[in-house]
Legacy VTK file of the C-alpha trace (Angstrom):
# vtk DataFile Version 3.0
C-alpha trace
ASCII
DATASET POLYDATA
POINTS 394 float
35.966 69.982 100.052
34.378 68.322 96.962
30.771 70.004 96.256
27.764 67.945 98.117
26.304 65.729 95.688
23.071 66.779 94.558
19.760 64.316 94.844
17.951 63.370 91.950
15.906 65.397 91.116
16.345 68.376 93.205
13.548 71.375 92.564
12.974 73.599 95.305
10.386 72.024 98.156
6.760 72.441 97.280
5.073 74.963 98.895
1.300 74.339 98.659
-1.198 72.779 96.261
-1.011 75.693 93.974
1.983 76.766 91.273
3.456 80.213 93.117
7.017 81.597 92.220
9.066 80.681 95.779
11.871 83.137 94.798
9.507 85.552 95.079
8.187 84.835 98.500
4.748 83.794 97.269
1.943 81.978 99.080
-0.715 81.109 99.889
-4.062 83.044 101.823
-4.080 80.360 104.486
-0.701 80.348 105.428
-0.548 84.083 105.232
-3.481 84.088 107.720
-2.297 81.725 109.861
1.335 83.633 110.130
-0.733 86.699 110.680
-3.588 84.724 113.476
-1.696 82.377 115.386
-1.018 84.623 118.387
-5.252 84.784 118.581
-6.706 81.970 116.784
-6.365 77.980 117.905
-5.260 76.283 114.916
-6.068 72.826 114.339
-4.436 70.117 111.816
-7.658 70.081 110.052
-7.475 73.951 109.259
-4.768 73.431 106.809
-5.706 70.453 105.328
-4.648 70.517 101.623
-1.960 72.859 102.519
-0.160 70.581 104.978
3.314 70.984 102.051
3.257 74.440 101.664
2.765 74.510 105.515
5.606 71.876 105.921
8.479 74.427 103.744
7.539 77.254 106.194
9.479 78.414 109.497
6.183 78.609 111.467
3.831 76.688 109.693
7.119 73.237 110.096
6.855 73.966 113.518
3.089 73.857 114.125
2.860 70.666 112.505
5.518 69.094 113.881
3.980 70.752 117.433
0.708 68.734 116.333
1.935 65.690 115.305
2.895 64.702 118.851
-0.496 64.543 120.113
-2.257 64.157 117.313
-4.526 60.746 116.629
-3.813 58.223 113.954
-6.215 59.473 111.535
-4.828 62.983 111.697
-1.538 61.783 111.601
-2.865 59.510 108.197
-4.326 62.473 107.081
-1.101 64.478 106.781
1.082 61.492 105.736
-0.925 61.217 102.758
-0.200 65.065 101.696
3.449 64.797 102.335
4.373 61.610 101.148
5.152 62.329 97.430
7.209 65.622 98.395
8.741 63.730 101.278
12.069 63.603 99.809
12.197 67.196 98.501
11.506 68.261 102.086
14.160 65.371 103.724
16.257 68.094 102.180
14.399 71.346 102.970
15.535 73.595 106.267
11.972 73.602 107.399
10.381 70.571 106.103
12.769 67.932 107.502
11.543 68.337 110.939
8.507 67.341 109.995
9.770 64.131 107.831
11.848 64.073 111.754
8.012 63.634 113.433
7.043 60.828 111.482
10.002 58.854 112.151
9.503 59.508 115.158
5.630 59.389 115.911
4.413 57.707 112.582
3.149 54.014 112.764
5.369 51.499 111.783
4.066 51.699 108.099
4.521 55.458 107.729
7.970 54.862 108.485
8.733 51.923 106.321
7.683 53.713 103.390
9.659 57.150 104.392
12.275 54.870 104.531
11.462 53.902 100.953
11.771 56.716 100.030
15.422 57.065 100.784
16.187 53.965 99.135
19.326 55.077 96.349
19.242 58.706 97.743
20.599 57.202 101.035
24.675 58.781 100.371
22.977 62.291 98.806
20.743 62.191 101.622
23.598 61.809 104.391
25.953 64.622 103.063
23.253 67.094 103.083
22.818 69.765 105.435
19.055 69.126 106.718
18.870 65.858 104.870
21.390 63.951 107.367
19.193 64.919 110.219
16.504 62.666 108.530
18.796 59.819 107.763
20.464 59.755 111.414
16.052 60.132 112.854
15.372 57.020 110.664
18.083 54.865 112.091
16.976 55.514 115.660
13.504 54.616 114.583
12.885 52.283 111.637
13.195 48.568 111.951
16.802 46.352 112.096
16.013 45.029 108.563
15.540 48.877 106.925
18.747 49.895 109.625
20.720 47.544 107.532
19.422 48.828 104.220
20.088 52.470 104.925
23.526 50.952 106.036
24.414 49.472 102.758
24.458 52.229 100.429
27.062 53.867 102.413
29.388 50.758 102.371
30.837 51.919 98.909
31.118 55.580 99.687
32.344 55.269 103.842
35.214 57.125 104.008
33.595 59.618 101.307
30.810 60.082 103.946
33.218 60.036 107.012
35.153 63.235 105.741
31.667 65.122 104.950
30.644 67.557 107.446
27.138 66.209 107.159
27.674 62.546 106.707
30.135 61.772 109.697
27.225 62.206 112.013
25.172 59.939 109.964
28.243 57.301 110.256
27.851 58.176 113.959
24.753 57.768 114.439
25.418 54.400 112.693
27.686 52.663 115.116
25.649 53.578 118.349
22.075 52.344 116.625
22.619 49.339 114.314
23.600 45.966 115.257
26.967 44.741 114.956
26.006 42.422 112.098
25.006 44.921 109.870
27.739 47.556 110.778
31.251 44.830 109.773
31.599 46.436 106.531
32.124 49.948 107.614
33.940 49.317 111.263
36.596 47.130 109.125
36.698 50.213 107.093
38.397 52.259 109.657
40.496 49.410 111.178
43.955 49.705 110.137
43.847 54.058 109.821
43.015 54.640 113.712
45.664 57.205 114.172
44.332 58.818 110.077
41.257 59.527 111.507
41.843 60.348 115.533
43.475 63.246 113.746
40.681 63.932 111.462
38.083 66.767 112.394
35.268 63.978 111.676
37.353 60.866 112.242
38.301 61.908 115.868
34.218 61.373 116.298
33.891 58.049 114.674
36.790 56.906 116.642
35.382 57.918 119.726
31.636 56.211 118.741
33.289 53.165 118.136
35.209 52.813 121.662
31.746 54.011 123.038
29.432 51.674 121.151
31.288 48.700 119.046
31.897 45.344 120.567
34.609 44.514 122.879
36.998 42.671 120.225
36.630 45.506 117.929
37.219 48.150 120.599
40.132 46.248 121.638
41.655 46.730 117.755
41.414 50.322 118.178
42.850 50.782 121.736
45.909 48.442 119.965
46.430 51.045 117.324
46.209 53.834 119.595
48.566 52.281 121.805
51.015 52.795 119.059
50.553 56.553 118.568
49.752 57.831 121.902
52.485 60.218 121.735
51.446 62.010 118.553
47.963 61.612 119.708
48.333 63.472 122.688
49.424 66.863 121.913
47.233 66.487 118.794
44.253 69.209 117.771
41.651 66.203 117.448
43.471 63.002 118.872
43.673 64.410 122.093
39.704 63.415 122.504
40.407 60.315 121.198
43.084 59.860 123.842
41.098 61.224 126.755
38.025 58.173 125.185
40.649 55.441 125.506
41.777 56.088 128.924
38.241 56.397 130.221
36.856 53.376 128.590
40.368 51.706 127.914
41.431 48.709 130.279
43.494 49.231 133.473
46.613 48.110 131.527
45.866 51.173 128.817
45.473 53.845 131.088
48.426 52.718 133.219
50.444 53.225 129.689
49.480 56.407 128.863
50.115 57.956 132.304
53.525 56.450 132.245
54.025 58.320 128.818
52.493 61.681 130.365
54.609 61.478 133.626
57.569 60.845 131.612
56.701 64.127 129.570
54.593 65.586 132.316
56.030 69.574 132.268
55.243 69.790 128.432
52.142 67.800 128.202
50.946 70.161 130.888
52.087 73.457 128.985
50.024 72.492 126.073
47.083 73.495 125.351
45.524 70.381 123.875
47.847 68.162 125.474
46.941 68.925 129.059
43.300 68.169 128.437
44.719 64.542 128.137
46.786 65.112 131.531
43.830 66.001 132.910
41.703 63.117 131.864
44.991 60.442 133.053
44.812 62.134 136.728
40.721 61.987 136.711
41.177 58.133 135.892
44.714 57.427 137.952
44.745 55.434 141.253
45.730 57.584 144.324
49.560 55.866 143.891
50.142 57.162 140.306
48.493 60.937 141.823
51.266 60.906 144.320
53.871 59.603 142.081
52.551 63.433 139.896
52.600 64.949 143.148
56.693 63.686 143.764
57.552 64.714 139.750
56.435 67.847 140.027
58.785 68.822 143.005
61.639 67.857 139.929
63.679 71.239 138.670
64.278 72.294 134.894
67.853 72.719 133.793
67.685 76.290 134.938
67.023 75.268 138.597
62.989 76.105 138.709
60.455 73.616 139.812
57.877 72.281 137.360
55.162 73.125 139.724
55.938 76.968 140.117
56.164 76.688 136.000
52.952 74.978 135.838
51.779 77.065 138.374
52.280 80.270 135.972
51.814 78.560 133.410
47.808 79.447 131.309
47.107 75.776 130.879
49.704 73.829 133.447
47.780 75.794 136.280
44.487 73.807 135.169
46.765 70.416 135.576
47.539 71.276 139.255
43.891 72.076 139.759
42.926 68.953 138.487
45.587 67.543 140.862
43.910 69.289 144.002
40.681 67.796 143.087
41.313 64.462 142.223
43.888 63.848 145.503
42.347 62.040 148.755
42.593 64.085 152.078
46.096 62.882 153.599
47.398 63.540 150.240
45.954 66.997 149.959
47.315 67.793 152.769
50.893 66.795 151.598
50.451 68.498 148.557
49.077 71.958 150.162
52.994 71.588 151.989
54.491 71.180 148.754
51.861 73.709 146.979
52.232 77.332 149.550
55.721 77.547 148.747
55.909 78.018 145.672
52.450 80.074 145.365
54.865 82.432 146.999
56.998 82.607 144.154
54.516 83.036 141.645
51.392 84.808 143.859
51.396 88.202 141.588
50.675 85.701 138.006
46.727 85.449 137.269
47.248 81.850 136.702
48.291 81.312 140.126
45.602 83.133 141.724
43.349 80.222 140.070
45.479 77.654 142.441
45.541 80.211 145.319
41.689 79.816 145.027
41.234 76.328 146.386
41.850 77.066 150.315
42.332 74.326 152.953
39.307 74.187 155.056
41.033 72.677 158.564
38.467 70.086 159.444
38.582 66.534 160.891
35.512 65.583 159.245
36.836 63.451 156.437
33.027 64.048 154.756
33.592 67.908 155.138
34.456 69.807 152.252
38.100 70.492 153.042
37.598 73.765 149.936
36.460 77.127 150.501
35.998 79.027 147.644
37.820 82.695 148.345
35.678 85.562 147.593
38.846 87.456 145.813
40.825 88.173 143.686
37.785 87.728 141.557
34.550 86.321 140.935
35.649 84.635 137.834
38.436 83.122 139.350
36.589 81.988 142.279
33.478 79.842 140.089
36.759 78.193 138.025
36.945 76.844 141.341
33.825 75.402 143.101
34.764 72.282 144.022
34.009 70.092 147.198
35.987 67.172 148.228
34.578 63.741 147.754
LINES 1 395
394 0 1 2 3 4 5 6 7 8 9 10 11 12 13 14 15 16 17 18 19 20 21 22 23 24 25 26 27 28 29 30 31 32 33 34 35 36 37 38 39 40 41 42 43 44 45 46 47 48 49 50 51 52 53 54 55 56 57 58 59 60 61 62 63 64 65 66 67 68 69 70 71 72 73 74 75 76 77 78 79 80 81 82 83 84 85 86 87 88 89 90 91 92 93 94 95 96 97 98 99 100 101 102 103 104 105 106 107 108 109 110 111 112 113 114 115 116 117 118 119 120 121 122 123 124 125 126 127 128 129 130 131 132 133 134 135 136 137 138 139 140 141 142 143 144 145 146 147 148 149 150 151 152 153 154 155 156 157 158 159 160 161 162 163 164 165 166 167 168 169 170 171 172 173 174 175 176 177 178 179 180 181 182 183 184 185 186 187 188 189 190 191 192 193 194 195 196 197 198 199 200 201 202 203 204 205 206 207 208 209 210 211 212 213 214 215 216 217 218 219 220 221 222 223 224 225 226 227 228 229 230 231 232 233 234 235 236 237 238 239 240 241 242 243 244 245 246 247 248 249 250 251 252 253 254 255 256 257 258 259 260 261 262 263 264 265 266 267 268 269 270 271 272 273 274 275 276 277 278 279 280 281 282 283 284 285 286 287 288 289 290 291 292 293 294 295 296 297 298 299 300 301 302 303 304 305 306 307 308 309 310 311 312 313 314 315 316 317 318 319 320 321 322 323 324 325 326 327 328 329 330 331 332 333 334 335 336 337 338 339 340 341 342 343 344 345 346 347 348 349 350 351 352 353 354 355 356 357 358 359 360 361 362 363 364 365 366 367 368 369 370 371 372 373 374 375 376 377 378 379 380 381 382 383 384 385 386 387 388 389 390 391 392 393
């Protein structure tokens, strides 16, 4: 990964209104008082006036400001705006002082944030592929005004895809798509049109993808389900596009999630076998209508070349067995029952195998109430086994 870009300048966060060597762990009387008090003494905001920077860069000094700021009155608040607003964007970047840069953004006056958000202005790209930094930029678009949302947005138009691979910046992209208007945000969605399957098996696209089914407007979220339609199949069994998979059929039309369970019951034994894969099996049967649940429930009664049923496979199998659960939850009462017919048979076969013991857990409670559970949860073979499988029927 190419090294974080720096910002400009970058010295170390100030620490207090006197010159102290940081490396050395240096400071001052106050804060070494305070560290040493806080247990006994009430602090106040106006006991470290002057100090409010140095306080700012410091693990417990960040946090009782930031503790303060929430309650604190608009004068107070002034007060300590004032000391940290020409170090604000040293500590944007510093691992203690960027929760407090968080606190105005999100408890400073309109005014206060405006000119934090200032501040940012040409740093906005540095800012997002920082470690702490990002945290700042993703706090001032939930916060500032659309007209500074749109400004933040713009430096990252150049440098999108840059700041979509960072581990930092994707969240700030994110963060992007769920908060700013669809006005400002054309530039970067059009971006990512066109290289839906690239980045659904990216370890920060998958994200972005999933933000923009969540968030973006229904003719852009239509573009995407289009290109995922095309790749479903390599999607599926994929590290990262499986999520992206399980986002489409959950927020995807009736038409999309009726195509992807035709794909998975065509492939159903190995899509169940594997272990990213059956996550997406899982997700189809969660969203399925009770005819395309009993359709599952006929395949899996279907035998492999060597004469063995896919449900005793699934059954033993250390992520198919999950699938069949899913199955036994998702299934409506008369079709339970059916299934349980199907089900005791072949938990026979395969009764010694952990995995099946996880099945074997869901027991039929004989009961005519249709609002009863119809699950009791077996106290053996073992505890663990049993919580995988608290479930009540709905």
């Amino acid at each position: 990964m190419p090294p974080i870009p720096s910002l400009v300048p970058l010295m170390e966060p100030p620490r207090g209104p006197r010159d102290h060597d940081v490396g050395h762990g240096m400071r001052s009387a106050l804060l070494d008082e305070f560290k040493t008090n806080q247990k006994t003494k009430r602090y106040e905001l106006k006991d470290i006036y002057d100090h409010i920077v140095e306080f700012s860069g410091d693990q417990h000094g960040s946090r009782f400001i930031q503790t303060k700021l929430e309650t604190a009155n608009s004068d107070e608040k002034d007060r300590v705006f004032r000391e940290i607003q020409s170090n604000a964007l040293q500590l944007m970047s510093d691992v203690f002082g960027n929760y407090v840069i968080q606190k105005f953004f999100e408890h400073g006056d309109q005014t206060q944030k405006r000119t934090l958000a200032n501040k940012m202005k040409g740093q906005v790209f540095a800012l997002s592929t920082q470690m702490y930094a990002c945290r700042v930029v993703q706090k001032a678009l939930e916060h500032v005004l659309t007209d500074q949302q749109a400004s933040i947005v713009k430096e990252i138009e150049n440098r999108v895809m840059d700041c979509l691979r960072d581990q930092n910046g994707n969240h700030v992209i994110q963060k992007a798509i769920e908060r700013v208007p669809a006005e400002h945000m054309q530039v970067i969605v059009s971006a990512f049109v066109g290289r839906v399957q690239e980045l659904s098996t990216h370890p920060y696209g998958c994200r972005v993808i999933q933000r923009m089914l969540e968030h973006c407007e229904p003719q852009v979220k239509r573009l995407v389900l289009e290109e995922i339609r095309g790749c479903e199949a390599t999607l599926i069994p994929d590290q990262y596009g499986n999520y992206v998979t399980q986002h489409a059929i959950e927020l995807g039309s009736d038409e999309d999630r009726a195509r992807v369970f035709e794909l998975i019951k065509s492939q159903l034994l190995a899509f169940s076998q594997h272990k990213y894969a059956s996550n997406v099996v899982e997700a189809s049967l969660k969203h399925a209508t009770n005819e395309q649940r009993r359709e599952i429930m006929m395949t899996l009664r279907e035998k492999d070349p060597r004469g063995e049923s896919y449900l005793v496979l699934m059954i033993k199998d250390g992520f198919g067995n999950y699938v069949v659960q899913r199955l036994l939850d998702t299934l409506e009462k008369s079709d339970y029952i059916a299934f349980m017919d199907i089900l005791q048979p072949e938990m026979v076969k395969a009764k010694r195998l952990a995995s099946s013991k996880q099945v074997q857990a869901y027991e039929y409670l004989d009961n005519d109430d249709t609002t009863a559970s119809p699950y009791r949860k077996r106290t053996k073979p073992s505890e663990q086994l049993v919580a995988k499988c608290n479930y009540e029927y709905r």
